[in-house]
C-alpha positions as CSV (number, residue, x, y, z in Angstrom):
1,X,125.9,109.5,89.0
2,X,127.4,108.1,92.2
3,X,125.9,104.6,93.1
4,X,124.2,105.4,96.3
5,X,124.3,101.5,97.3
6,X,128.1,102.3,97.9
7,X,127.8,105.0,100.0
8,X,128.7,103.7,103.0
9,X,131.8,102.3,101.8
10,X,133.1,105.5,100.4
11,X,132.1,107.1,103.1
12,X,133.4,104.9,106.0
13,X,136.1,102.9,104.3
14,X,139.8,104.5,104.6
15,X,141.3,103.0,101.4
16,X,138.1,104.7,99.6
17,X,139.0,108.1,100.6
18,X,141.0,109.1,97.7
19,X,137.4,108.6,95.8
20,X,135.7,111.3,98.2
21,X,135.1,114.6,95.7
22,X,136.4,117.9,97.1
23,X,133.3,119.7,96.6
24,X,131.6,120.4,99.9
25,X,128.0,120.1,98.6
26,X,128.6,117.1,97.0
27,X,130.4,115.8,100.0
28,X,127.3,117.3,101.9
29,X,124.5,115.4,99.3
30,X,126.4,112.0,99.8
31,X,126.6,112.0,103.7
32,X,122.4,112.7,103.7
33,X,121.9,110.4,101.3
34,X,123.9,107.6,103.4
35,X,122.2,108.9,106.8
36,X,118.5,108.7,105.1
37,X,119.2,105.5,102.9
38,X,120.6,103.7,106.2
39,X,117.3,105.0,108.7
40,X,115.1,103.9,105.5
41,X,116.4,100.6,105.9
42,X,116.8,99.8,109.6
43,X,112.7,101.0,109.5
44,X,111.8,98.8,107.1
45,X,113.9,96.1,108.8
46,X,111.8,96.5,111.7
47,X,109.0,96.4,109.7
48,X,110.1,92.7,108.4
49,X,110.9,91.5,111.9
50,X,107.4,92.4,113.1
51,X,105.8,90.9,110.7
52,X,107.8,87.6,111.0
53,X,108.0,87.5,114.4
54,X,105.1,89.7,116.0
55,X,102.3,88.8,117.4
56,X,99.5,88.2,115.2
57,X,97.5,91.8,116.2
58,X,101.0,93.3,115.1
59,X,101.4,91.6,111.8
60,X,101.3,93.9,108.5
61,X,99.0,93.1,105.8
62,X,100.9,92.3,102.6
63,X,100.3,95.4,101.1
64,X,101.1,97.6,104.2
65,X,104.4,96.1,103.8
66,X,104.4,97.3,100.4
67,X,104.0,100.5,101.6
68,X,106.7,100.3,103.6
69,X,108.6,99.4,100.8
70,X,107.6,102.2,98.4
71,X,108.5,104.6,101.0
72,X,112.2,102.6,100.9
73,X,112.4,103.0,97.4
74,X,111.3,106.9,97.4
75,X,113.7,107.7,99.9
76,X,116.3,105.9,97.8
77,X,115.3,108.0,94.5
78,X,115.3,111.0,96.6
79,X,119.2,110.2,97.8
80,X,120.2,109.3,94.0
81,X,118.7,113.3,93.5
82,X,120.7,114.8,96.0
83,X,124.1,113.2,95.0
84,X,123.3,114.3,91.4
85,X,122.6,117.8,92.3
86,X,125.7,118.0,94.1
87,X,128.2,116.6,91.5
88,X,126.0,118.9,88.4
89,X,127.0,121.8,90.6
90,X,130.8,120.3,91.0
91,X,130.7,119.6,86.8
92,X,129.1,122.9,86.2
93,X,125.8,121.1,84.4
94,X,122.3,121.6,84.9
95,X,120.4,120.4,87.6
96,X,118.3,117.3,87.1
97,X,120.0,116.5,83.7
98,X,121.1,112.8,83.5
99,X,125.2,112.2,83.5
100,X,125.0,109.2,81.2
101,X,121.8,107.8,79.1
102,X,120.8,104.7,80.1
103,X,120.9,105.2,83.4
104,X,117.2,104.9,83.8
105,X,115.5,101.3,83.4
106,X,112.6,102.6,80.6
107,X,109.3,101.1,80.7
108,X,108.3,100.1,77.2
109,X,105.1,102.6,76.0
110,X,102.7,101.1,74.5
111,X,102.4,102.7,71.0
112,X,98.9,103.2,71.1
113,X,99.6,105.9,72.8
114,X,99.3,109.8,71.3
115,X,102.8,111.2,70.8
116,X,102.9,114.9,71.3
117,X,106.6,116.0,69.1
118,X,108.4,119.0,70.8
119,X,111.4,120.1,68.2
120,X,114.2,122.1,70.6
121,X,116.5,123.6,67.9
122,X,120.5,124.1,68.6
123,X,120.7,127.6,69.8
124,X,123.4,128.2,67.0
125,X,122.6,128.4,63.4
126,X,126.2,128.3,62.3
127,X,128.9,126.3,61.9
128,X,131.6,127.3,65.2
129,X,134.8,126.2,62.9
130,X,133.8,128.4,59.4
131,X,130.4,129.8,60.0
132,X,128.9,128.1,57.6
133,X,125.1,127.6,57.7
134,X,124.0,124.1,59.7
135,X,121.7,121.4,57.9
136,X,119.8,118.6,59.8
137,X,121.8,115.1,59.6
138,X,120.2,113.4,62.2
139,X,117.8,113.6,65.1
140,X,117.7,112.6,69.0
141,X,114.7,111.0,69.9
142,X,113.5,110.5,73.5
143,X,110.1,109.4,75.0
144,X,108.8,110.5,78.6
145,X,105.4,109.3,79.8
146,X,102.8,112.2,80.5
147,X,99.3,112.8,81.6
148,X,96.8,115.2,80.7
149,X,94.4,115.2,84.4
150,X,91.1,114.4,83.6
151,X,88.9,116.8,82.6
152,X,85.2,117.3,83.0
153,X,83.3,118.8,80.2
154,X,79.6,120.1,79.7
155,X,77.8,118.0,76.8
156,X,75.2,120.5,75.4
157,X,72.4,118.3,73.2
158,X,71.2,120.7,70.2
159,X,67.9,119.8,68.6
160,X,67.1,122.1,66.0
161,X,63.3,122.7,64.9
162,X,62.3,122.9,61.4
163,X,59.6,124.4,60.4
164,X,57.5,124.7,57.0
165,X,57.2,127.7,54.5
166,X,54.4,126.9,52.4
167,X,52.0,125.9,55.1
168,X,53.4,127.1,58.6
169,X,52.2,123.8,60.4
170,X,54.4,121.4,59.6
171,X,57.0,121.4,62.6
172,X,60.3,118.4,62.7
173,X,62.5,117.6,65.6
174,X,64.3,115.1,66.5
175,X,63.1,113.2,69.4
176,X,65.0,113.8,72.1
177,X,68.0,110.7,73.2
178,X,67.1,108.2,76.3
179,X,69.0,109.5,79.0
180,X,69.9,106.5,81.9
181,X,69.2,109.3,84.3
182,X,65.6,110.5,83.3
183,X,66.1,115.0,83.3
184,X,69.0,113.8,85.1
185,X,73.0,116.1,84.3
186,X,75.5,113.2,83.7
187,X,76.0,111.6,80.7
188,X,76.6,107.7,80.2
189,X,80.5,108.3,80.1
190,X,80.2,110.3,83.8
191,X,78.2,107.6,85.2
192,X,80.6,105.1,84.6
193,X,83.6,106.8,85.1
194,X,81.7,107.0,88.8
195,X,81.2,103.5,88.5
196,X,85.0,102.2,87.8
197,X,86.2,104.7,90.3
198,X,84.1,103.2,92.9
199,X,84.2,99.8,92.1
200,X,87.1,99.0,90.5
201,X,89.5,101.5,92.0
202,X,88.0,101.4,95.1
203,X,87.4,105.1,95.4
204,X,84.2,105.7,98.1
205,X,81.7,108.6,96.2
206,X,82.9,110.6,98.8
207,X,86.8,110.9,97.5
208,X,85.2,111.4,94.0
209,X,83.0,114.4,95.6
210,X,86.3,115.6,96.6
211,X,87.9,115.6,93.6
212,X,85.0,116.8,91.3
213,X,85.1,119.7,93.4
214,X,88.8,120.7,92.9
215,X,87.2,121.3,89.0
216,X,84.5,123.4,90.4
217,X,82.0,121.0,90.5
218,X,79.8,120.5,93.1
219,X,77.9,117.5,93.1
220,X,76.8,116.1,96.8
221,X,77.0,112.7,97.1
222,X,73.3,111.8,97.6
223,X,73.3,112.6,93.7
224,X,75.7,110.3,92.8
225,X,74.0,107.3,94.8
226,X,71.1,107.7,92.5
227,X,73.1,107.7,89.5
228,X,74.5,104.1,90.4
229,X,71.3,103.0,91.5
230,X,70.2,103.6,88.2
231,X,73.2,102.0,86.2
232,X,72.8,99.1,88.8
233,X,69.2,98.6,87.6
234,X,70.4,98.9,83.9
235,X,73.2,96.3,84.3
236,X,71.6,93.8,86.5
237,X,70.1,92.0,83.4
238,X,73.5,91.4,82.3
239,X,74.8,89.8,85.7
240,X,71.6,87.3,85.5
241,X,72.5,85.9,82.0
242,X,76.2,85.8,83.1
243,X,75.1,83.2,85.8
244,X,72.2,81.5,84.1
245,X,75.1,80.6,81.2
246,X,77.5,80.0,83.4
247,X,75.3,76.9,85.1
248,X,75.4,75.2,81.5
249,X,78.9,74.9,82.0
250,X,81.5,72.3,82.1
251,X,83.4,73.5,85.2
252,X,83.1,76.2,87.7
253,X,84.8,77.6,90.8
254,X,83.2,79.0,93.8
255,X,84.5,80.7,97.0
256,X,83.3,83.4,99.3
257,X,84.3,86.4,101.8
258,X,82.8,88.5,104.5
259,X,81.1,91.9,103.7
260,X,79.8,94.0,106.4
261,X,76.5,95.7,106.4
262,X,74.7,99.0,108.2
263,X,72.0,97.2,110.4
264,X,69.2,99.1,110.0
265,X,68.1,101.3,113.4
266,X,71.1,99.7,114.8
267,X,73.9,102.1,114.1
268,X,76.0,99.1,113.8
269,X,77.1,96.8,111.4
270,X,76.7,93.0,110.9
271,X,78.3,90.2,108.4
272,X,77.1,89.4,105.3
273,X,78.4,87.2,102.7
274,X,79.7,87.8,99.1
275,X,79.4,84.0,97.3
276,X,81.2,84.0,94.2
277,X,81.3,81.6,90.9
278,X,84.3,81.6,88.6
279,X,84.6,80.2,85.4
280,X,88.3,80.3,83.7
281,X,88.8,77.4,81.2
282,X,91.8,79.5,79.9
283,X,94.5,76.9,81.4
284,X,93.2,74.0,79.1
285,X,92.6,76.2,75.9
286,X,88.9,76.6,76.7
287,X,87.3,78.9,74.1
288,X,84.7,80.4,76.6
289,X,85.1,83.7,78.0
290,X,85.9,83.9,81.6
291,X,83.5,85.5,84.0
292,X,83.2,85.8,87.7
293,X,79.4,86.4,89.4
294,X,79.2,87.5,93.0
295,X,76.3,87.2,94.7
296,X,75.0,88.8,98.1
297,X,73.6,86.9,100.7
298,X,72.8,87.7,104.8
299,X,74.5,84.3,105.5
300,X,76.9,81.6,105.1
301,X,74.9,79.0,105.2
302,X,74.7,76.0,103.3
303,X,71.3,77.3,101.7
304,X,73.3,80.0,99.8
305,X,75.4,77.7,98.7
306,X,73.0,75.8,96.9
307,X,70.9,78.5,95.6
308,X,74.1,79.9,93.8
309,X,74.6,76.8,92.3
310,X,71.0,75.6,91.8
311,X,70.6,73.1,89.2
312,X,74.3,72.9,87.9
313,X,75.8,69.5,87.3
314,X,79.4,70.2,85.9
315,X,82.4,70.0,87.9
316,X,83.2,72.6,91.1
317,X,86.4,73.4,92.8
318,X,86.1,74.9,95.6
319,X,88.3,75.0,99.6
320,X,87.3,72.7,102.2
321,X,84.0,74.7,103.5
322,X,81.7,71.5,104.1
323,X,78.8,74.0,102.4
324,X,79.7,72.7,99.3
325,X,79.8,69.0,100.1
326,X,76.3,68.5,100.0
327,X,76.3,69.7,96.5
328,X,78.0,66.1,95.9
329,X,75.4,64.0,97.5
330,X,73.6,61.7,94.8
331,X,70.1,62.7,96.7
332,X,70.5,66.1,95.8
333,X,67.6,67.6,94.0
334,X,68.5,67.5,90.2
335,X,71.5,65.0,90.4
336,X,75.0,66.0,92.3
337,X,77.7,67.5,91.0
338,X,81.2,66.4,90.3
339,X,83.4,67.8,93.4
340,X,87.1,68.9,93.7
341,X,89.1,70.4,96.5
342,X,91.9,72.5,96.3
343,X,95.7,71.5,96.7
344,X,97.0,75.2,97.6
345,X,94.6,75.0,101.0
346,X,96.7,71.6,101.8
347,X,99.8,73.6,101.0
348,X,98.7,76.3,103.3
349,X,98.3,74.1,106.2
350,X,101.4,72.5,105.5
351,X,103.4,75.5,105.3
352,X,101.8,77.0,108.5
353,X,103.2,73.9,109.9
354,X,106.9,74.5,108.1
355,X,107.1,78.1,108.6
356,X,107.7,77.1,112.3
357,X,111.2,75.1,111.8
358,X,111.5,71.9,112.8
359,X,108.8,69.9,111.1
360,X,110.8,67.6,108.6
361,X,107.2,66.1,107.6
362,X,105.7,68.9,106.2
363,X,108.6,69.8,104.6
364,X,108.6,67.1,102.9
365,X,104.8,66.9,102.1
366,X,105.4,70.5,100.5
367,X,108.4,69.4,98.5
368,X,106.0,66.6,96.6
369,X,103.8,69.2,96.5
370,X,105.8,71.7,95.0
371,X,106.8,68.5,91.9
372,X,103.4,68.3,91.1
373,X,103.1,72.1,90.6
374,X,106.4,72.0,88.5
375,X,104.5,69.4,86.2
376,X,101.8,71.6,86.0
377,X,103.6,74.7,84.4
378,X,104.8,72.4,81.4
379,X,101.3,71.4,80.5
380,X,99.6,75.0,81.4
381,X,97.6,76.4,78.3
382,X,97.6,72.8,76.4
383,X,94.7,70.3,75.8
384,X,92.8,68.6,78.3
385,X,93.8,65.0,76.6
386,X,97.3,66.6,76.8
387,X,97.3,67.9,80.2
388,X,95.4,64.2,81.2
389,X,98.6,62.5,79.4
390,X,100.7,64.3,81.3
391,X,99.5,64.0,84.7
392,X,99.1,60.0,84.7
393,X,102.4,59.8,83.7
394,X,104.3,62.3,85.8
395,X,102.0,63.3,88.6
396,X,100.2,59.7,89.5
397,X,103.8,58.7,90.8
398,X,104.0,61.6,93.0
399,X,100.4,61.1,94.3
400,X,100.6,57.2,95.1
401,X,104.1,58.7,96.9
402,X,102.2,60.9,98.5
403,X,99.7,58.5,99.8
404,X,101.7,56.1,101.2
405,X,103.7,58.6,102.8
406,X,100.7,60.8,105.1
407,X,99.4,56.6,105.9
408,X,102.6,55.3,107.2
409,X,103.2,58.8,108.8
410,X,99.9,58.8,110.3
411,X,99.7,55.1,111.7
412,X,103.3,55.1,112.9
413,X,104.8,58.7,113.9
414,X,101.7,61.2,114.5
415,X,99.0,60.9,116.4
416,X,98.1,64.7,117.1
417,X,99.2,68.5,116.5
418,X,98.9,70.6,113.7
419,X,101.5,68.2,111.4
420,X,98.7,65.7,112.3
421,X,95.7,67.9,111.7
422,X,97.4,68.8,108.0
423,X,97.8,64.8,107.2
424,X,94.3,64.3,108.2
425,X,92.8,67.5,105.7
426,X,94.3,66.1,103.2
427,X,93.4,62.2,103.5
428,X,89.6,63.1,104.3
429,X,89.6,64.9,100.6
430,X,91.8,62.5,99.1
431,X,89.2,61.6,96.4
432,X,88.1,65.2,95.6
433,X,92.1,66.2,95.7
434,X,92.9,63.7,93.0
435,X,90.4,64.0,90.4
436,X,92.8,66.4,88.5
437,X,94.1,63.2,87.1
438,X,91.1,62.0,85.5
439,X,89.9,64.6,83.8
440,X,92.3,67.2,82.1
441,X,89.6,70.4,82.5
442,X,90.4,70.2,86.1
443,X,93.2,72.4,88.0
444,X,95.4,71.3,90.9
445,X,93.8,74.7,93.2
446,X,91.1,77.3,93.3
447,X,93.7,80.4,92.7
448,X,91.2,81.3,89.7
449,X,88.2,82.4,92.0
450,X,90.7,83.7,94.8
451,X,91.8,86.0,92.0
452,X,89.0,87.5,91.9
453,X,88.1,87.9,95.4
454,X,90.9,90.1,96.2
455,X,88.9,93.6,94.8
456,X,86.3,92.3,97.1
457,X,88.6,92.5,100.1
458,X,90.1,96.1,98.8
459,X,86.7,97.8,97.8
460,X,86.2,96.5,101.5
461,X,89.2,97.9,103.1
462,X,88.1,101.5,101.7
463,X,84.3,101.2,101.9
464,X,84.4,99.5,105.5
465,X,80.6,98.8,104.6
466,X,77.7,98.8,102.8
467,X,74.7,100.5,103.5
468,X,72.1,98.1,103.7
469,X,71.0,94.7,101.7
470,X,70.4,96.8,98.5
471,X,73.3,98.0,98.4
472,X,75.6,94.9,98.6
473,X,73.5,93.6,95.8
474,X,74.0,96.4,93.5
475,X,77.8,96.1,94.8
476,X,78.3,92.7,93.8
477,X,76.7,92.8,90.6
478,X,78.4,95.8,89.5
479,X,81.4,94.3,90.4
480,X,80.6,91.3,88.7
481,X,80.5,93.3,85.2
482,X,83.7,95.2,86.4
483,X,85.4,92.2,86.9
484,X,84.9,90.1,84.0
485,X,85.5,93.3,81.6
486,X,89.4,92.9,83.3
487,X,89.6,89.2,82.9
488,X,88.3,89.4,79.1
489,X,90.9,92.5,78.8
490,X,88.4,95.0,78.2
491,X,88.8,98.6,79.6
492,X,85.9,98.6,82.2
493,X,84.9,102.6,81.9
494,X,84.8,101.8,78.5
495,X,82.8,98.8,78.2
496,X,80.1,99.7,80.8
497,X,79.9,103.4,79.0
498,X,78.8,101.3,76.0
499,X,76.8,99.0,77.6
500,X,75.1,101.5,79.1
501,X,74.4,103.7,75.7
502,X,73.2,100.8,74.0
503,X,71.1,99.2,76.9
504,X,68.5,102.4,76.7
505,X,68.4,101.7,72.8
506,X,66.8,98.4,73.7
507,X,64.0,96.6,74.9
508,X,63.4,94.5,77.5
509,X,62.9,91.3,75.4
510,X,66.1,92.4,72.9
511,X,68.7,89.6,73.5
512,X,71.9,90.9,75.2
513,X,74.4,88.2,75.2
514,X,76.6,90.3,72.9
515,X,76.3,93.0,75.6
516,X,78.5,90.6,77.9
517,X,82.3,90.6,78.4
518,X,83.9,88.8,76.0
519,X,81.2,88.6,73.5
520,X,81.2,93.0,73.2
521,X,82.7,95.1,71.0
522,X,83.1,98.6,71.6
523,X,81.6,100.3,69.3
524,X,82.0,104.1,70.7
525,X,78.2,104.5,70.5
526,X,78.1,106.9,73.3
527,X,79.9,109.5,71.0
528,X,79.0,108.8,67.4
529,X,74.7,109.5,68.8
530,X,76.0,113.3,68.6
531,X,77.6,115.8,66.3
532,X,79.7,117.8,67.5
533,X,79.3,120.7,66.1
534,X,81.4,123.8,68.2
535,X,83.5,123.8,71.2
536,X,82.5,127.0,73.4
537,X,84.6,127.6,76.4
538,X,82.8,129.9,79.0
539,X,84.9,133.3,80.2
């Protein structure tokens, strides 16, 4: 197939012309494809310059600009189609069959996988040289990735009655199953395959609506808002003993992000606040499963804060929001916590600075920067006395460099601006910034929790806002579950389908902690309760 990125040479270069193909379509297919390919990239240059360059109001998010680049590589796959078309027709193949294998980077499948065998015979059954009849001495094997679109199905629950010969009283049945929906039509499997969809795939219930209705199913959305409020009341147990163990810990993170909120009467919306706890121990081998509780409060106040975080005593990383500094102070009620700032917010300043041109200081801040995050990798995934070793030896340099380079800078060069304002963030939290070196639990940043604030900001992106206080909670503690299902690797629609079997098997005072991420194992209860028995499709 021709190589589309040298298009415009063959087509513009005189010593290429003896390459051109006489075939007019081809010849037809490779001028579009140059013409496309080159408009593709002058918009997507435009695109870059804008965002470089523009004014802030005119920047792209990062993953409008990823749009922009999917479209790019589209158009590009779309050229590659049209040149290949025209030279099948020149070679007299099929259209759409590849020239050469190989030519396609495969993506590994992951075996797990069902493989559905298609066998495609030779058309001839006998030799072509002596007629002879043919034997199999080999095979071709090839994989392509398909889908089967999912498929709603009706669950019918059979509960036979038995009754007595002898006597004629004596009547059995089994007792009918708990349903999470009292008398209501989904199944625990629907109601959180709602749930994912919504939460982490950041599908509103109204796109779902849509698409239950291309099946024939119509379901308004009012009925699916009850279902979550029930799974919300279900899981919220969970959430609670996520944070009440994760206070006992050794080390946590905390951030948090705007949510906006339907003000009752109002017709308008106002900001609330999603406060967040993280805990990762992952980097220094910790053996405790990580987990990430969000929290919903009206404010972003200190108060919230602190209530998050009441009573814990371990170490917190967290930005430069002065909310959390009061959580250091020795008078705080219960004894103060151990606090740590975060080196990628000094980075970020600096680079601000950098990005500029010009600023020799801050380049050079973010170069010693940059050595301490080189040290970093090597010791990533080891010990803490390891990772402690490690960073007195290599990193302590650095920092003491560091030190006495934002002093001198500060007392001799730079009095103001933002270089200045940079210098200062970082000396004001130079205790808090360098407590990575005494104790190897500690990380050099907060990137942990930021993590996992980014489905916050893309659930709000396509929900644009909750409905009212309620609702942000049941928001943020589903997404809590959600959330720490994909850091503990579990497949969220299946663990909360579980969960949510084997919650109504329970009581309120059974323990759940193997319920949690991390700690649960899916043991496909929501299908083995039934038997099925037949399969009846309706005409």
């Amino acid at each position: 197939m021709q190589n589309i990125s040298a298009l415009p040479k063959v087509l513009f270069v005189e010593e290429a012309v003896d390459h051109l193909p006489d075939d007019v379509q081809t010849l037809k297919a490779m001028l579009i494809a140059a013409q496309r390919r080159e408009a593709h990239l002058q918009h997507i240059i435009r695109m870059l310059q804008r965002n470089q360059f523009g004014q802030r109001s005119e920047k792209l998010p990062p993953d409008q600009l990823a749009l922009g680049l999917e479209d790019q590589a589209i158009a590009m796959a779309e050229a590659e189609t049209l040149v290949a078309d025209g030279e099948a027709v020149r070679d007299g193949r099929k259209r759409g069959r590849p020239r050469r294998e190989g030519d396609e980077a495969r993506a590994s499948l992951p075996p797990h996988l069902p493989r559905i065998e298609v066998v495609i015979p030779p058309e001839a059954t006998a030799c072509a040289c002596c007629g002879g009849t043919l034997h199999q001495i080999g095979e071709d094997r090839a994989e392509r990735l398909d889908v089967i679109p999912a498929q709603f199905r009706v669950l019918v629950t059979v509960r036979p009655k038995m009754g007595c010969r002898a006597c004629g009283d004596g009547v059995a049945r089994a007792p009918a199953p708990a349903r999470l929906v009292p008398g209501g039509l989904p199944t625990e499997g629907l109601v959180a395959h709602i749930l994912t969809g919504k939460y982490a795939d950041h599908l509103p219930l109204y796109r779902q609506q849509q698409i239950m209705a291309r099946a024939g199913i119509e379901i308004e959305r009012g009925v699916m808002t009850g279902w979550v409020g029930h799974a919300a009341a279900r899981l919220k147990p969970l959430v609670e003993r996520m944070q009440a163990r994760m206070l006992t810990a050794d080390r946590l993170f905390a951030d948090e992000t705007t949510v906006k909120v339907l003000a009752p009467g109002k017709g308008s919306t106002r900001t609330g606040y999603f406060w967040a706890m993280a805990r990762d121990d992952r980097a220094h081998g910790g053996q405790d499963p990580p987990w990430v509780v969000y929290r919903y409060y009206p404010g972003r106040a200190h108060k919230y804060g602190a209530e998050l975080l009441a009573g814990y005593r371990g170490i917190l990383q967290v930005d430069g929001y002065d909310a959390y500094d009061a959580l250091g102070d020795p008078k705080r009620p219960g004894g103060p916590l151990t606090l740590v700032h975060c080196w990628a917010h000094v980075r970020r300043k600096l680079f601000d600075v950098a990005k500029g041109g010009n600023a020799p200081i801050a380049e050079h801040m973010l170069g010693l920067i940059q050595r301490l995050y080189q040290h970093e990798k090597e010791v990533r995934g080891q010990s803490p006395a390891v990772r402690l070793a490690k960073r007195q030896a290599d990193s302590m340099p650095i920092i003491d460099q560091m030190q006495a380079y934002i002093e001198t800078t500060l007392a001799k060069a730079l009095r103001c601006g933002d270089t200045a304002k940079a210098l200062r963030y970082a000396r004001s939290r130079w205790a808090t910034l360098t407590r990575f070196l005494e104790d190897g639990r500690i990380e050099l940043d907060t990137n942990s929790i930021e993590r996992c604030m980014r489905p916050i900001a893309l659930q709000r992106k396509n929900a644009l806002f909750a409905g009212h206080d309620l609702g942000a909670e049941n928001w943020a503690a589903i997404a809590s579950l959600i959330e720490s299902a994909k850091l503990c690797g579990h497949d969220p629609q299946a663990y909360l389908k579980d969960v949510l079997t084997r919650l109504l098997e329970r009581s309120d005072a059974d323990p759940i902690d193997d319920l949690l991420p991390g700690y649960w194992t899916d043991t496909k209860a929501a299908e083995s309760r039934f038997e099925i028995t037949s399969v009846a499709h309706a005409a």
